[in-house]
The first five atom37 places (N, CA, C, CB, O) and aatype in JSON, in Angstrom:
{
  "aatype": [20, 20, 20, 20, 20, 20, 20, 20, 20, 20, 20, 20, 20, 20, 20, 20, 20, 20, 20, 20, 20, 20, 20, 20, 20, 20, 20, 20, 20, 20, 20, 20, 20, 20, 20, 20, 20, 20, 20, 20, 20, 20, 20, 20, 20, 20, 20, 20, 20, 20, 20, 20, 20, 20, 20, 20, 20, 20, 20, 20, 20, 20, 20, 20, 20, 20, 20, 20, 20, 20, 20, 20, 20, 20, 20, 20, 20, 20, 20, 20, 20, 20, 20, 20, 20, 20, 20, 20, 20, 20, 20, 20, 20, 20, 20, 20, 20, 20, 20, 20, 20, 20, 20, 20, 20, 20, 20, 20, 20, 20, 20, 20, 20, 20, 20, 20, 20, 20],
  "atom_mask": [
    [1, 1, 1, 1, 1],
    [1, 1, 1, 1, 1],
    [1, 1, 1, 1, 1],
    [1, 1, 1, 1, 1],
    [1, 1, 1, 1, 1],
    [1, 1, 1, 1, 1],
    [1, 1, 1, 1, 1],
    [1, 1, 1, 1, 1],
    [1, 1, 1, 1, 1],
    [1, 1, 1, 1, 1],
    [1, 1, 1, 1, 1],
    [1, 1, 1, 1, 1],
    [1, 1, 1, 1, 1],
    [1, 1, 1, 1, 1],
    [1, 1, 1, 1, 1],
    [1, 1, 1, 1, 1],
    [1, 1, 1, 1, 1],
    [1, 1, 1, 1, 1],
    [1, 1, 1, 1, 1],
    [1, 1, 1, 1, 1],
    [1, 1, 1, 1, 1],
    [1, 1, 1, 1, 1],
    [1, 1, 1, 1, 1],
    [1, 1, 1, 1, 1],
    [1, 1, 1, 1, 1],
    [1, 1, 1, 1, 1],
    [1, 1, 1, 1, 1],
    [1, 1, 1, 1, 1],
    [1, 1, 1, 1, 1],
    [1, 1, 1, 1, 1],
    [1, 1, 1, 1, 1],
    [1, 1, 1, 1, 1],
    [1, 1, 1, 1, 1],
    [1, 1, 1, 1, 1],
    [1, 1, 1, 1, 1],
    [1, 1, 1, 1, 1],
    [1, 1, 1, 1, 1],
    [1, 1, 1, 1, 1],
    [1, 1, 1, 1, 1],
    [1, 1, 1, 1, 1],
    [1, 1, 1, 1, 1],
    [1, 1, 1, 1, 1],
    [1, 1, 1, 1, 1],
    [1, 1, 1, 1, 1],
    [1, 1, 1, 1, 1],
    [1, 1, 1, 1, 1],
    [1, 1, 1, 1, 1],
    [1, 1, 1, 1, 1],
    [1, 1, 1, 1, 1],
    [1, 1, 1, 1, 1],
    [1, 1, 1, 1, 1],
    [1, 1, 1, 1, 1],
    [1, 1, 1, 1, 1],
    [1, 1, 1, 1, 1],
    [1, 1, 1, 1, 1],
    [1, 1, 1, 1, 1],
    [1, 1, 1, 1, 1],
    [1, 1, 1, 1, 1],
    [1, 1, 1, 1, 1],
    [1, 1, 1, 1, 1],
    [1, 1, 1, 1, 1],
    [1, 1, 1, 1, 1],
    [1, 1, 1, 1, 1],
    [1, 1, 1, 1, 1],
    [1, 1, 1, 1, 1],
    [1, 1, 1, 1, 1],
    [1, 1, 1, 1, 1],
    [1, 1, 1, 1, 1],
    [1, 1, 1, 1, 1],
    [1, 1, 1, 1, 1],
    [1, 1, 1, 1, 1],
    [1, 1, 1, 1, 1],
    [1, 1, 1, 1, 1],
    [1, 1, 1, 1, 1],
    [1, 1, 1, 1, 1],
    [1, 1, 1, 1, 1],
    [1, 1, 1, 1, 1],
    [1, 1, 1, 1, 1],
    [1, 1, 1, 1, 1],
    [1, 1, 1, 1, 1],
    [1, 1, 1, 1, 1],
    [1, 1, 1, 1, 1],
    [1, 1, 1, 1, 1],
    [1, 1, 1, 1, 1],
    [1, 1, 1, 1, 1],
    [1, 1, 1, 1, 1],
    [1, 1, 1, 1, 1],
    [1, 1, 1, 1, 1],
    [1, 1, 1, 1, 1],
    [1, 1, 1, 1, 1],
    [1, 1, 1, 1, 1],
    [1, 1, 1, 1, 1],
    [1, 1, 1, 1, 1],
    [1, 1, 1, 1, 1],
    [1, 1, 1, 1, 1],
    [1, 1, 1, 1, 1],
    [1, 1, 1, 1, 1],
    [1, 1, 1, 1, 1],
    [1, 1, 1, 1, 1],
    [1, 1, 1, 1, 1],
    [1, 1, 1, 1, 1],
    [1, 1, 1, 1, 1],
    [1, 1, 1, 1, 1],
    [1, 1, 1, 1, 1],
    [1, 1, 1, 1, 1],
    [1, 1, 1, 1, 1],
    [1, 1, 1, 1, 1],
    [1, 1, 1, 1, 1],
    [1, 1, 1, 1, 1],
    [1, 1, 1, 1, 1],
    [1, 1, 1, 1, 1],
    [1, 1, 1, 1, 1],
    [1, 1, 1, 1, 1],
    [1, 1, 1, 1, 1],
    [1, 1, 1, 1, 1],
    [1, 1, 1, 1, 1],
    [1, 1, 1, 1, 1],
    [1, 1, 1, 1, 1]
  ],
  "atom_positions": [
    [[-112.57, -139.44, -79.36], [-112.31, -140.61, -80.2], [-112.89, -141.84, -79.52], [-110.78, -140.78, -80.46], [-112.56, -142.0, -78.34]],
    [[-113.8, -142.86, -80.12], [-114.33, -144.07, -79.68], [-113.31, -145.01, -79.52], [-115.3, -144.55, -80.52], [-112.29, -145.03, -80.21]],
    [[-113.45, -145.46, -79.01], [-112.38, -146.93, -78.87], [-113.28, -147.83, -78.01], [-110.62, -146.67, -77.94], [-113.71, -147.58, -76.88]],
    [[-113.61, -149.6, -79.21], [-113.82, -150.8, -78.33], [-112.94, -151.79, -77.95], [-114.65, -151.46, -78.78], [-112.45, -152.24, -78.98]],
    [[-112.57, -152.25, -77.13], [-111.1, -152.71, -77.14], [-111.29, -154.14, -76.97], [-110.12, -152.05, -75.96], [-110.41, -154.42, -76.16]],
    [[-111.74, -154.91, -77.17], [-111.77, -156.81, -76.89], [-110.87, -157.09, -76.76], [-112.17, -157.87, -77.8], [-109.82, -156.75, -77.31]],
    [[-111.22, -158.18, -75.56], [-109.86, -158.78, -75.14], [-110.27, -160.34, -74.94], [-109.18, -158.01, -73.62], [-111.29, -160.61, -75.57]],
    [[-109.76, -161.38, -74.26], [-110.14, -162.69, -73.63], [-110.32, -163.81, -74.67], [-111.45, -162.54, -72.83], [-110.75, -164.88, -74.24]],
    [[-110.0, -163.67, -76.26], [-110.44, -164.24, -76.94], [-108.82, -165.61, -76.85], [-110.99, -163.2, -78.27], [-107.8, -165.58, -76.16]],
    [[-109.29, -166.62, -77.87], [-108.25, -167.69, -77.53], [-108.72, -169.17, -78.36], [-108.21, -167.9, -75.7], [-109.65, -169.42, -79.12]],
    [[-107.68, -169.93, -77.85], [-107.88, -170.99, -78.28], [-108.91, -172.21, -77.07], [-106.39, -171.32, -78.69], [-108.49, -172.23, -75.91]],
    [[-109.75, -172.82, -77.28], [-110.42, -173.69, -76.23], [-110.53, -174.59, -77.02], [-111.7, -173.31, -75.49], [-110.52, -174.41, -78.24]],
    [[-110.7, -176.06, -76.26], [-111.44, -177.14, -76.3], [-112.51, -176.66, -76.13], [-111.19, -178.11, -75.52], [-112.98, -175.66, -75.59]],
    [[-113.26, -178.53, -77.32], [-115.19, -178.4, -77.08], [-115.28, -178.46, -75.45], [-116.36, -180.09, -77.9], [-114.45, -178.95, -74.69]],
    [[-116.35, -177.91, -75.17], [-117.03, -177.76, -73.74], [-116.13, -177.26, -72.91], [-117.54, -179.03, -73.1], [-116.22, -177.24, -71.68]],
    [[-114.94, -176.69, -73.83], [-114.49, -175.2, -72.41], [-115.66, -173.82, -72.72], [-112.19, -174.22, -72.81], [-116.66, -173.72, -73.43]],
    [[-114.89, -172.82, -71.74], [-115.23, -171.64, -71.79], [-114.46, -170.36, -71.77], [-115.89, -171.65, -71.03], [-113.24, -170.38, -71.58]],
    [[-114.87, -169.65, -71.9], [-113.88, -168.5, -72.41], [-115.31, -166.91, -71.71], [-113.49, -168.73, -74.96], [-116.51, -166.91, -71.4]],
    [[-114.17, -165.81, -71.77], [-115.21, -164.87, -71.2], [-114.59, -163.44, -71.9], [-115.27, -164.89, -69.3], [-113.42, -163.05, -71.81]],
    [[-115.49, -162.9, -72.47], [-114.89, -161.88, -73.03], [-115.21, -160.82, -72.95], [-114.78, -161.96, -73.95], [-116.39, -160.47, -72.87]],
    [[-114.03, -159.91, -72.95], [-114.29, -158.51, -72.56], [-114.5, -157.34, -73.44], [-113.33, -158.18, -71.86], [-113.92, -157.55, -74.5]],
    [[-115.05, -156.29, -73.43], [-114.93, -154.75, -74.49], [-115.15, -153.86, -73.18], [-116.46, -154.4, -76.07], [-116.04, -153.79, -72.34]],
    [[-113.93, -153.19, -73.41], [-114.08, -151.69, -72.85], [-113.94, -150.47, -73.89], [-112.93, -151.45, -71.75], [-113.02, -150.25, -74.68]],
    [[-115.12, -149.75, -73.67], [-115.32, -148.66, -74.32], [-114.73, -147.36, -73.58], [-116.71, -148.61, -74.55], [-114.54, -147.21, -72.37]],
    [[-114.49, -146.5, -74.59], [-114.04, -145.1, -74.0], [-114.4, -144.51, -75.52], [-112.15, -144.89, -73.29], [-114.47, -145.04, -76.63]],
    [[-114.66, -142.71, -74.88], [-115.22, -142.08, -75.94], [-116.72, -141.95, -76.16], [-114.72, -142.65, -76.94], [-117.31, -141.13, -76.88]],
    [[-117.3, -143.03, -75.32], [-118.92, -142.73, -75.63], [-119.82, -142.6, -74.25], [-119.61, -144.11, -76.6], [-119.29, -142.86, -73.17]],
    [[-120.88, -142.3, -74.3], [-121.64, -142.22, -72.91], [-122.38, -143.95, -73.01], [-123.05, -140.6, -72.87], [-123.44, -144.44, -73.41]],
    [[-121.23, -144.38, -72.43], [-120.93, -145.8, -72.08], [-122.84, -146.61, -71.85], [-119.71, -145.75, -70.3], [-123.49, -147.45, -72.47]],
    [[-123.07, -145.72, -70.6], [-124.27, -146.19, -69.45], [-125.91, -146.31, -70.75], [-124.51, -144.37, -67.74], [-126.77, -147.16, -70.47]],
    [[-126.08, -145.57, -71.81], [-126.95, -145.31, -72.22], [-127.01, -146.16, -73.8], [-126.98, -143.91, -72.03], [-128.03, -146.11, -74.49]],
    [[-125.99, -146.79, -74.14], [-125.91, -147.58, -75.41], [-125.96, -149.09, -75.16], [-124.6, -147.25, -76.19], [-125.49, -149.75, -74.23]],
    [[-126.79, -149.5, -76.45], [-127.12, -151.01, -76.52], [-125.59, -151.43, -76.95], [-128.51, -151.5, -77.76], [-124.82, -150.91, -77.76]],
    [[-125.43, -152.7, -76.01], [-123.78, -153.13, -76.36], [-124.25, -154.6, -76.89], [-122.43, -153.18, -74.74], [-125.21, -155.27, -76.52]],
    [[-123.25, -154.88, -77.88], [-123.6, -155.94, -78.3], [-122.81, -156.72, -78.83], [-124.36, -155.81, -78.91], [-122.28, -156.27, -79.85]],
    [[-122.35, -158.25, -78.36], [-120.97, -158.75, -79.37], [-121.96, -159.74, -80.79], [-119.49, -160.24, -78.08], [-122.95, -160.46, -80.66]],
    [[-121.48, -159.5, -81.59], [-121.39, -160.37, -83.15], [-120.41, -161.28, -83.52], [-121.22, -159.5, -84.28], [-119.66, -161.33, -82.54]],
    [[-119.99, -162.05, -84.39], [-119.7, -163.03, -84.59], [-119.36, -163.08, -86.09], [-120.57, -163.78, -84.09], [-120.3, -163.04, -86.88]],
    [[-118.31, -163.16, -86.48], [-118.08, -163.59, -88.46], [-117.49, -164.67, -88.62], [-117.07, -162.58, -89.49], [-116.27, -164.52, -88.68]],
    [[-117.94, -166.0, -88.74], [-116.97, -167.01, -88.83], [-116.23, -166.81, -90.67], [-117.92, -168.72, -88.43], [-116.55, -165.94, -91.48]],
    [[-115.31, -167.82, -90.85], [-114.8, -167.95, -92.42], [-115.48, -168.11, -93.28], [-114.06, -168.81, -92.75], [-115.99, -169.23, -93.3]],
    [[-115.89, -167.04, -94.53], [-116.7, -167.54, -95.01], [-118.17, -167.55, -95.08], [-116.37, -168.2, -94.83], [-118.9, -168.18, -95.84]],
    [[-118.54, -166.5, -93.86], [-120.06, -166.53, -93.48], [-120.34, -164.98, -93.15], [-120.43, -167.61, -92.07], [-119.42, -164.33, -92.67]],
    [[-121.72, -164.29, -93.42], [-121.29, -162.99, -92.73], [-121.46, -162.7, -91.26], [-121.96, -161.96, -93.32], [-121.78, -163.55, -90.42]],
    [[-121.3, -161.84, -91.1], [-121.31, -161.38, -89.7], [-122.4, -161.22, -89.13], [-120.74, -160.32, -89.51], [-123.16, -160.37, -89.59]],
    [[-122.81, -162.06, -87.87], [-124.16, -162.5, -87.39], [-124.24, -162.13, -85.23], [-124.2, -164.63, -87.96], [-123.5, -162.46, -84.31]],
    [[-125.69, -161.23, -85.3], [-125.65, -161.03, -83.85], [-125.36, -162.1, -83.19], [-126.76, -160.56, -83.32], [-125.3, -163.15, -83.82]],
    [[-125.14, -162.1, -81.93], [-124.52, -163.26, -81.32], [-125.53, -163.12, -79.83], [-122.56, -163.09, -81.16], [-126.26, -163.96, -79.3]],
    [[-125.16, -161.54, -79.41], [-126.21, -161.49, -77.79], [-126.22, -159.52, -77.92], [-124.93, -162.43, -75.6], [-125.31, -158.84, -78.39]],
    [[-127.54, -159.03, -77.35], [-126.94, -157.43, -77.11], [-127.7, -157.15, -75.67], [-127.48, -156.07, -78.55], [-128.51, -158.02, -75.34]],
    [[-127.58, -156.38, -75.05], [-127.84, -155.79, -73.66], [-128.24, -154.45, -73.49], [-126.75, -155.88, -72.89], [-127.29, -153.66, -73.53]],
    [[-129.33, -153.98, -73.33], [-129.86, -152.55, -73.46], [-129.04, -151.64, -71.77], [-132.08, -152.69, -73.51], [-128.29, -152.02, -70.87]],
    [[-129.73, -150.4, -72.09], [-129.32, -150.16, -70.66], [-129.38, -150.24, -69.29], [-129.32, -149.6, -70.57], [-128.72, -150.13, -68.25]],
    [[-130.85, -150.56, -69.9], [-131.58, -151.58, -68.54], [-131.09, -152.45, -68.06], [-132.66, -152.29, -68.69], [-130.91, -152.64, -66.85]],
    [[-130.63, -153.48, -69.47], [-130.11, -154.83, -68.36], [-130.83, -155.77, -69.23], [-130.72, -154.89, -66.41], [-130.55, -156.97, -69.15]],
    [[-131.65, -155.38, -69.99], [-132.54, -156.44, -70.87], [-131.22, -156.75, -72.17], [-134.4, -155.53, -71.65], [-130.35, -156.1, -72.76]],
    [[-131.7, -158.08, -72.13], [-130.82, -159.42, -72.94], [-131.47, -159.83, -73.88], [-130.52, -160.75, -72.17], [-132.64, -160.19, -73.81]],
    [[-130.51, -159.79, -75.25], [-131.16, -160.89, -76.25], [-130.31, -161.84, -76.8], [-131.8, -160.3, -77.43], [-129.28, -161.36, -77.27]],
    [[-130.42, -163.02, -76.88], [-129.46, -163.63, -77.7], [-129.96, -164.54, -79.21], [-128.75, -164.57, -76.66], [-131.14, -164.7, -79.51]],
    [[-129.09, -164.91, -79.81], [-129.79, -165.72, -80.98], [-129.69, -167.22, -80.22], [-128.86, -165.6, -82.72], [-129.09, -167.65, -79.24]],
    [[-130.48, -167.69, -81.07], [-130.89, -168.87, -80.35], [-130.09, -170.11, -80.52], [-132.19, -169.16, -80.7], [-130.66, -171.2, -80.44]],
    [[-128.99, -170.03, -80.71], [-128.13, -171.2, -81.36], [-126.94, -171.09, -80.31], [-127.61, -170.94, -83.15], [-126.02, -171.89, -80.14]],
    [[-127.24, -169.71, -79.56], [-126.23, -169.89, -77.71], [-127.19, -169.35, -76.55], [-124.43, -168.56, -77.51], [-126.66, -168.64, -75.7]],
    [[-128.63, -169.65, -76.44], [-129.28, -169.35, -75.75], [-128.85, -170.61, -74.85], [-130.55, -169.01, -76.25], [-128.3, -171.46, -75.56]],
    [[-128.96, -171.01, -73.39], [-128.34, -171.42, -72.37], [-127.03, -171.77, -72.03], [-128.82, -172.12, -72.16], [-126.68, -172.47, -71.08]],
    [[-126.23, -171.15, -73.01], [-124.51, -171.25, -73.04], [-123.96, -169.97, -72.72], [-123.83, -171.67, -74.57], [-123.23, -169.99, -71.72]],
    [[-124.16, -168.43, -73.49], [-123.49, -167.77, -73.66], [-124.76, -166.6, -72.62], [-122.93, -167.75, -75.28], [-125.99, -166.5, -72.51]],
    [[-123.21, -165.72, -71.91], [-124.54, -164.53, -70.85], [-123.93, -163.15, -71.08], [-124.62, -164.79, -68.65], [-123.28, -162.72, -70.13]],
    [[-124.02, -162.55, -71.94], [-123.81, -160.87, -71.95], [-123.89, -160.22, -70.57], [-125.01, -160.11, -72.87], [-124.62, -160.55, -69.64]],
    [[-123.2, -159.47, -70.6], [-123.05, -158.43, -68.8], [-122.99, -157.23, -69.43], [-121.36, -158.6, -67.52], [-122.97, -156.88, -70.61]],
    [[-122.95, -156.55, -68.1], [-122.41, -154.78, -68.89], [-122.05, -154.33, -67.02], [-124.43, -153.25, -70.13], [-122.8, -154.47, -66.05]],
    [[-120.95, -153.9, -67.07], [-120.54, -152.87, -65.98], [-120.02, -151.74, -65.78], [-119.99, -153.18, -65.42], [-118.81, -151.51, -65.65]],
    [[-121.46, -150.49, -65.71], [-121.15, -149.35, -66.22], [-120.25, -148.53, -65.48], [-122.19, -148.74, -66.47], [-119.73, -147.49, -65.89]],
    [[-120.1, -149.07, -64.37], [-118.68, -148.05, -63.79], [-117.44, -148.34, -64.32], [-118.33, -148.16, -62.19], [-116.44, -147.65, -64.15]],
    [[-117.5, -149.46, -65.02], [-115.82, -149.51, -65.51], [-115.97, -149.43, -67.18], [-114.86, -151.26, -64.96], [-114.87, -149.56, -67.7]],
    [[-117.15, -149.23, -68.22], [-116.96, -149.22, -69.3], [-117.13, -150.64, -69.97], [-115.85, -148.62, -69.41], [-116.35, -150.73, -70.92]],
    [[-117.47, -151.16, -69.88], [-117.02, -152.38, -69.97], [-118.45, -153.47, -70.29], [-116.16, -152.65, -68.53], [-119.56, -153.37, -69.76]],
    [[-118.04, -154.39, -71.24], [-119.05, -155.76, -71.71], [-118.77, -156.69, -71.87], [-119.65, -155.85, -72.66], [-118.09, -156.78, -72.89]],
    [[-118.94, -157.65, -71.32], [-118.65, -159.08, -71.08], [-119.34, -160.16, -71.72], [-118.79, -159.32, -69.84], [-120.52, -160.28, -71.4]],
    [[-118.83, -161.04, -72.62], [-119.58, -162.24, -73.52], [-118.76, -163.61, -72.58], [-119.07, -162.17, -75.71], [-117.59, -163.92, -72.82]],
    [[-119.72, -164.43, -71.33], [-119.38, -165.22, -71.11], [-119.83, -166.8, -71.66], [-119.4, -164.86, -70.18], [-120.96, -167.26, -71.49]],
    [[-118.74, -167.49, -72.33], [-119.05, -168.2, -72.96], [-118.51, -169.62, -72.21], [-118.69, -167.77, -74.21], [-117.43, -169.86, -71.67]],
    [[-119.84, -170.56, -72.43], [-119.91, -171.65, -71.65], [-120.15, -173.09, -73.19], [-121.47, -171.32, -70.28], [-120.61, -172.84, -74.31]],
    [[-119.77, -174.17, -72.8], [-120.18, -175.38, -73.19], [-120.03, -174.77, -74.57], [-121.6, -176.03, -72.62], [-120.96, -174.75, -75.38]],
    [[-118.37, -174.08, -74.89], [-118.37, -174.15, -76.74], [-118.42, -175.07, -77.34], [-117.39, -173.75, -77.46], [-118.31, -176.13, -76.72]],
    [[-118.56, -175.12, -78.59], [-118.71, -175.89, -79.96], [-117.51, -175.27, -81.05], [-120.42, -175.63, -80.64], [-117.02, -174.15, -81.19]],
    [[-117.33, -176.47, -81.67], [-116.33, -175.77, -82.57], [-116.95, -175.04, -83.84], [-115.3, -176.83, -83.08], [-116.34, -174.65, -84.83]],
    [[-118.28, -174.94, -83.58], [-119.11, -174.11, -84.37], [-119.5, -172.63, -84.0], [-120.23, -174.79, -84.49], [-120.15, -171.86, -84.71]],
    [[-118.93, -172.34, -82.66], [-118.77, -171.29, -82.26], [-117.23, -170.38, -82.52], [-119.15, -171.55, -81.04], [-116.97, -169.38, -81.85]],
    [[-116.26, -170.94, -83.63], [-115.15, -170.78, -83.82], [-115.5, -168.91, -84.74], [-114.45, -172.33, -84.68], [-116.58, -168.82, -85.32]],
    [[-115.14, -168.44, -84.75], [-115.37, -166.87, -84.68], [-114.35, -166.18, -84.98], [-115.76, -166.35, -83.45], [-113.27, -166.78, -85.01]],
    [[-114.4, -164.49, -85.33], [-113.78, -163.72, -84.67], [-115.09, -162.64, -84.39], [-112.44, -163.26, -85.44], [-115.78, -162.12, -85.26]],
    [[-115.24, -162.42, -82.49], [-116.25, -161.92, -82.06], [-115.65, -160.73, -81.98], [-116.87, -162.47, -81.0], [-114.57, -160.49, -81.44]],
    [[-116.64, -159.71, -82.72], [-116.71, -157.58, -82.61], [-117.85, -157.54, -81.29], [-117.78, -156.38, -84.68], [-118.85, -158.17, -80.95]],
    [[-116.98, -156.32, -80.74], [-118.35, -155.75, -79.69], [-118.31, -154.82, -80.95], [-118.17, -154.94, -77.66], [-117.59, -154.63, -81.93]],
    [[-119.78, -154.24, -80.24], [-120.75, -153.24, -81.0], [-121.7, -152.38, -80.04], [-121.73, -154.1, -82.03], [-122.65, -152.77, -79.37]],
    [[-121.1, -150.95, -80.2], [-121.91, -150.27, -79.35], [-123.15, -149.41, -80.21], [-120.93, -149.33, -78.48], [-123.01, -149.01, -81.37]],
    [[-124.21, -149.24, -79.52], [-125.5, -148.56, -80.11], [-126.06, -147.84, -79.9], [-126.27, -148.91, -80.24], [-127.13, -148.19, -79.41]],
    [[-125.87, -146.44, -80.05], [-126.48, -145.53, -79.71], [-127.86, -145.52, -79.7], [-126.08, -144.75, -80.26], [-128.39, -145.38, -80.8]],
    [[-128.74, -145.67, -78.49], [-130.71, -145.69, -78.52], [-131.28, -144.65, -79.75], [-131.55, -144.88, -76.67], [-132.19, -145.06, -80.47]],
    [[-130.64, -143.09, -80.01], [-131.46, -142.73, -80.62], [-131.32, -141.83, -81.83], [-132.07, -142.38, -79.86], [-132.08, -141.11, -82.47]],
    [[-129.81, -142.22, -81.88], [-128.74, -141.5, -83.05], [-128.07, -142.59, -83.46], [-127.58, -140.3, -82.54], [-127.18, -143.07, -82.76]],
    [[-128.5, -143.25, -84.92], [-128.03, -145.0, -85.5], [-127.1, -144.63, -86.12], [-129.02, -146.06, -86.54], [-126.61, -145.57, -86.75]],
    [[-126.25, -143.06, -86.37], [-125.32, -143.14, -87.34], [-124.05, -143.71, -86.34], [-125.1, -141.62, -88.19], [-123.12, -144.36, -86.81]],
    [[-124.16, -143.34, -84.81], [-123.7, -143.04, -83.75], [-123.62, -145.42, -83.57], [-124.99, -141.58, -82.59], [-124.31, -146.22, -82.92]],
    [[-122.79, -145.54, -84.24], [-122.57, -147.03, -84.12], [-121.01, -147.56, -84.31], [-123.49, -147.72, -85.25], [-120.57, -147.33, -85.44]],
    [[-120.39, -148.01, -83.71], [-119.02, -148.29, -83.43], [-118.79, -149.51, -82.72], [-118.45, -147.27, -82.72], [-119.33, -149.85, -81.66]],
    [[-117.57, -150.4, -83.69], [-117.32, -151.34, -83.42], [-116.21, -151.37, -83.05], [-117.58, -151.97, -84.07], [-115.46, -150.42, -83.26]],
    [[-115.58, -153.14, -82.03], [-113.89, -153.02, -82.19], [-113.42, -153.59, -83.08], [-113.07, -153.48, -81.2], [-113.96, -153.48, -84.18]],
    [[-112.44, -154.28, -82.95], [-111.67, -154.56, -83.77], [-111.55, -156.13, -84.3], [-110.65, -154.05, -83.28], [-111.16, -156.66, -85.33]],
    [[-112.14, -156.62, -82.9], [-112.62, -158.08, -83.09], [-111.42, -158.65, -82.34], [-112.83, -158.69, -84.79], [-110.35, -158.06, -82.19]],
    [[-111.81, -160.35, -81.69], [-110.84, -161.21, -81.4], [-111.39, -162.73, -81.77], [-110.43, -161.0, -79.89], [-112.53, -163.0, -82.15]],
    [[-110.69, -163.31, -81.64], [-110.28, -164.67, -82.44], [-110.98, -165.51, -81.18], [-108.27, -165.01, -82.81], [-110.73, -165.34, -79.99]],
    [[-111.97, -166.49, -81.78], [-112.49, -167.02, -80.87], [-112.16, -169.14, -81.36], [-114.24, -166.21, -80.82], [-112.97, -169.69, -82.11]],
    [[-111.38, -169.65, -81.0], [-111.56, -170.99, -81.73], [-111.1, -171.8, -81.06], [-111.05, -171.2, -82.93], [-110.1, -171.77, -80.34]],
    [[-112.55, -173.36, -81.5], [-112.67, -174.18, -80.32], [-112.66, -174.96, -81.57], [-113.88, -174.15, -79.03], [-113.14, -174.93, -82.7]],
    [[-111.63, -175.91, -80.6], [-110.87, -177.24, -81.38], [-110.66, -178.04, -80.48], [-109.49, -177.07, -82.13], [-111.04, -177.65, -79.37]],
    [[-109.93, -179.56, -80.52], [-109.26, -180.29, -79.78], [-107.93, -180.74, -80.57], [-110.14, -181.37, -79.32], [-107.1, -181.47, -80.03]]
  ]
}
């Protein structure tokens, strides 16, 4: 059974930060593109950053020098560290894991609540 589990999500002020976690279990962790997304109210659900197995990074360009995807394959685990929010970054962020070469093989969590206010 897959399970993504997010955690770290919350309430921040503009120009805090927040860092967020997914641990996976159930999949061969080391070899899938991980990736968190983003659905604000009202809008659909939009990539945010993903991380191959290599280590190669992409993000969309609207948190390119704010936000840094990780991956640490001995513990399962993907990290969305988020720097210098906006209350336009107000969310609820899904990890998303990706299987390289079987696309039915795609599983998300459950999502957490990401919102920046004062």
């Amino acid at each position: 059974q897959v399970q993504l589990v997010e955690s770290g999500g919350g309430l921040v002020q503009p120009g805090g930060s927040l860092r967020l976690s997914c641990a996976a279990s159930g999949i061969i962790f080391s070899i899938n593109v991980m990736g968190w997304y983003r659905q604000a109210p009202g809008k659909e659900r939009e990539l945010v950053a993903t991380i191959t197995s290599g280590g190669s990074t992409y993000y969309v360009d609207s948190v390119k020098g704010r936000f840094t995807i990780s991956r640490d394959n001995a513990k399962n685990t993907v990290y969305l560290q988020m720097n210098s929010l906006r209350p336009e970054d107000t969310a609820v962020y899904y990890c998303n894991a990706a299987h390289p070469y079987y696309p039915s093989r795609n599983y998300w969590g459950q999502g957490t609540q990401v919102t920046v206010s004062s």
